[in-house]
C-alpha positions, 0 to 999 in steps of 0.5 A: 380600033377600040372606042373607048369607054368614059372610064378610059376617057376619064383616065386618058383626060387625067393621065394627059394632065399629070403629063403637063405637070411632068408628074404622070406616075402618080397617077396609076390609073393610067397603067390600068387603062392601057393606054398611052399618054403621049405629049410630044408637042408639049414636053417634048418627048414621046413616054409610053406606059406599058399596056397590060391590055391586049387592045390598043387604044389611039388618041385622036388629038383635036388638032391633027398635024401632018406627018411631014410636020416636025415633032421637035420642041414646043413651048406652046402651052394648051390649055383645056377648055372646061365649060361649067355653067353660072354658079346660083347666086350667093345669098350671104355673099350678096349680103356682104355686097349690101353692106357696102364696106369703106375700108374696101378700094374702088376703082371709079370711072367718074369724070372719065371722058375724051380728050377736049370734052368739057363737063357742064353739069354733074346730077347725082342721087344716092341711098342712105348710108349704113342705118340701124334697123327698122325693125326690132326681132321679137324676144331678142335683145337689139344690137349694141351699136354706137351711134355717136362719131369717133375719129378713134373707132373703125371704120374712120376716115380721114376728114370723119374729124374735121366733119364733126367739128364743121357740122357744128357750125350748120346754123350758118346754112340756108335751110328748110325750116322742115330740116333745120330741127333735125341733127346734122350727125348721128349722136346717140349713144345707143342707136335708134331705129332708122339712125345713120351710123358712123359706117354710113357717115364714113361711106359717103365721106369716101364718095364725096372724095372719090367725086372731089378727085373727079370733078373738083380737083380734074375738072374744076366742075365749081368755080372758087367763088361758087354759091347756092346758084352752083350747087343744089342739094336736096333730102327727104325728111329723114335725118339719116338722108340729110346727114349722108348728103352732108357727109357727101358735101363735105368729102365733095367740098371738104370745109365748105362755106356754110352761107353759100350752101341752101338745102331744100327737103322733097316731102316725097321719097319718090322726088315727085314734086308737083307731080305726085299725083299719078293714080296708075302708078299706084295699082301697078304698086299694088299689084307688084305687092300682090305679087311678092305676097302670093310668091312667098306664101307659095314659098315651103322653104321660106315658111318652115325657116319661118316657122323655125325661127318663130319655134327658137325665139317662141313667138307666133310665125305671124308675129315674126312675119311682120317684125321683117327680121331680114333687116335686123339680121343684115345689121348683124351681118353688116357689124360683125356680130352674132345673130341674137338669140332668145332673151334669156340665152347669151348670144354667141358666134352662130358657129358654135351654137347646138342645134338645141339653143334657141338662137337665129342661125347663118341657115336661117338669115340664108334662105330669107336672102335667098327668098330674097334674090328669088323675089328680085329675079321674078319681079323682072319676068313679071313685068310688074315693077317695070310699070311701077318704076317708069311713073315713079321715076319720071318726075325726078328723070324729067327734072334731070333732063330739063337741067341738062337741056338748059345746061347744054343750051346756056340758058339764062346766063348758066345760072343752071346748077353746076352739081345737083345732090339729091339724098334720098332711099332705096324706095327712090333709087330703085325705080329709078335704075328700073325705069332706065333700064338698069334692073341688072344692077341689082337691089341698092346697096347702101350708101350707092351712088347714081351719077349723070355727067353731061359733056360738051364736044369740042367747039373747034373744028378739029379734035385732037384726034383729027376727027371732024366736028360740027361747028357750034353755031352762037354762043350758046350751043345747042342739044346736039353737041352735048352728050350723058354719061351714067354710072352707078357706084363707078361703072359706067353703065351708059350704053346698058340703059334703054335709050342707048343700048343700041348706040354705035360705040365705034362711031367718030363720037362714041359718047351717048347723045343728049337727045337720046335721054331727053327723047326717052324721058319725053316719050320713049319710056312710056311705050312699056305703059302703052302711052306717050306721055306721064299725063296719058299713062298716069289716068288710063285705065289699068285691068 
């Protein structure tokens, strides 16, 4: 018997496909081969083509079936396995990613637990929202973007009014006097650099509904009658960070009492507090930016795109460097607008620029995203931001744990705060998701969300599910019948983070125990920094 050669393979492959569509003679190949197309067990029928080729040729099927087998009718479709491998990543579709659209549906798992678990307490961080840019791109006119609200202009949201409207009363809130001379809503006709835009006071609005619906309207995580005892809301002294947490407040408790709300600025980005100081911290920083900087003078493509930009808006390649035009161009990209152009040329959609106009291109925003989503790839390799992230996060960790320890034991009275919000950057949530082990999630987009829910089990000693409980012991409760979820942007990413990857799932009590985050925070995460404790990693020698 002949052995077939790829040609023929390829042909047999395809003339078995055409058969599955019942549309094999459009496929002359077939004829040329020689071979015979069969497909009895599908379509019911032996069909032969006519072998102009002396050589017969016997398809061998992957799953032999004995003669005595009846050939009769088989609905049973097969269909081909094909193995590709993993598609590189998109740089303009990360892009979009980032940009973190509103009008888009979510689908959360926020306040999703066992039947009979109560929530006690529910910690969230998250990141600005939209923002105009940092930085300006020489020679080029800045983006025309309105940062005053209007419930007329897209994207809105249904409370975007009513918000306005209450906003106008924050005089009758408790706040830091740092805070109190900062705007409560963006209300520049023109934006300034780092201004909150009504695409970011829309995305939280969404995120306070979406928490509103988990644990307000489900949960009844607040009493009616809740106070500054029950809610703590913290921000950075940027009005951008202030302006997204009320946002969130205010889709979280829409109409909410002012002079029951206290809100309390962190003068650090890190959310440190009185443990700032942490000299390691900052040489594992500096060596992390060494790093990315040897990376991309290494990089030729980043460089001639640089050079190539620099040559369309004429100015020096150093000069275009340090405006960190990546961040102007995701404002563009996040807005619907063209990419700018030199002053003197009107901008027009980047489509349908010649390649002579001196204008910044979809090519160009490409390979510094793609440069990008390299950086983030090798910082993991390196191991570098990892050590960073473990002594830049802890202070803000710790302080979640001894909330959720004291919550779970009942400690002085439950004065512990039923919902914690703290506002701040991408400088603080990144860290963060690193330092638990969440360095897959990716760069934060904006207006992201990180979430720590703890649930208490069932007192009684019966679930409803007949499984056995420990009995509570006192009033009070203890560590061990309290347990964590995390989620980030509504994934429930609990058993992916470093202190409960490898807790069993399929146990009688599936949730993540507490003790497993507070033994982490404590100890466990300072292994990657060859130390037990903040104090010992923060003042010991680093080569």
């Amino acid at each position: 018997m002949a052995v077939p050669n790829p040609l023929q393979q390829r042909a047999a492959t395809k003339c078995l496909l055409y058969e599955l569509m019942r549309d094999w003679k459009k496929f002359p190949e077939c004829l040329v081969c020689g071979w015979v197309c069969v497909c009895a067990r599908m379509c019911g029928s032996v069909r032969k083509i006519k072998q102009p080729s002396p050589l017969p040729v016997q398809l061998v099927p992957t799953n032999p079936v004995s003669e005595e087998v009846s050939r009769g009718k088989s609905r049973k479709r097969l269909n081909p396995v094909i193995h590709t491998e993993a598609p590189e990543p998109d740089p303009i579709r990360e892009a979009y990613l980032y940009c973190n659209f509103p009008n888009q549906t979510e689908h959360t798992w926020e306040g999703h637990s066992l039947a009979d678990y109560k929530l006690l307490s529910v910690q969230v961080m998250i990141r600005h929202g939209d923002r105009y840019p940092l930085y300006s791109i020489p020679q080029t006119k800045r983006p025309a973007i309105d940062c005053t609200l209007s419930p007329n202009r897209v994207p809105s949201h249904p409370l975007l009014a009513s918000f306005i409207s209450h906003m106008a009363l924050g005089a009758q809130g408790h706040w830091d006097t740092s805070l109190a001379s900062l705007p409560r809503i963006p209300n520049n006709r023109v934006c300034e650099m780092g201004e909150l835009t009504q695409t970011g006071v829309v995305q939280h609005l969404k995120n306070g509904a979406i928490l509103h619906q988990a644990y307000i309207r489900q949960h009844k995580l607040l009493p009616a009658d809740w106070s500054s005892r029950h809610v703590w809301v913290e921000t950075t002294g940027k009005s951008r960070t202030l302006q997204s947490g009320l946002a969130l407040l205010y889709g979280f408790l829409p109409g909410f009492a002012w002079p029951r709300l206290a809100l309390r600025q962190q003068w650090s980005t890190l959310f440190c507090g009185a443990a700032c100081d942490c000299p390691a911290r900052n040489r594992y920083l500096d060596q992390e930016q060494k790093r990315q900087y040897r990376q991309r003078v290494a990089d030729t493509e980043l460089e001639r795109t640089y050079v190539a930009m620099a040559t369309a808006l004429g100015v020096a390649t150093r000069t275009l460097r340090a405006a960190n035009p990546v961040d102007a161009l995701l404002c563009h990209v996040c807005h619907g607008l063209p990419f700018p152009c030199a002053r003197a040329l009107a901008p027009v959609p980047a489509q349908a620029l010649p390649p002579e106009r001196a204008c910044l291109t979809r090519h160009h925003f490409a390979a510094l995203r793609r440069q990008q989503c390299d950086d983030e790839r090798l910082r993991l390799q390196a191991g570098l931001y990892r050590r960073y992230a473990t002594l830049a996060a802890h202070p803000y960790l710790n302080r979640t744990a001894q909330r959720m320890e004291r919550a779970a034991r009942g400690r002085q009275g439950g004065a512990e705060p039923a919902f914690v919000l703290a506002s701040a950057h991408d400088v603080t949530l990144q860290p963060v998701l690193s330092a638990l082990g969440l360095e897959g999630a990716g760069f934060p987009r904006f207006a992201a969300r990180l979430v720590f829910e703890l649930w208490k089990s069932p007192q009684a000693g019966e679930t409803g599910r007949g499984v056995r409980v420990r009995q509570v012991k006192g009033a009070r409760g203890s560590v061990e019948d309290a347990f964590v979820r995390v989620l980030y942007n509504g994934e429930d990413l609990t058993f992916h983070t470093a202190f409960c990857r490898h807790h069993d799932r399929h146990s009688a009590r599936p949730l993540c125990p507490l003790g497993n985050f507070l033994s982490f925070v404590r100890r466990g995460m300072f292994s990657i920094v060859n130390a037990t404790s903040y104090q010992q990693a923060c003042h010991q020698s680093i080569l």
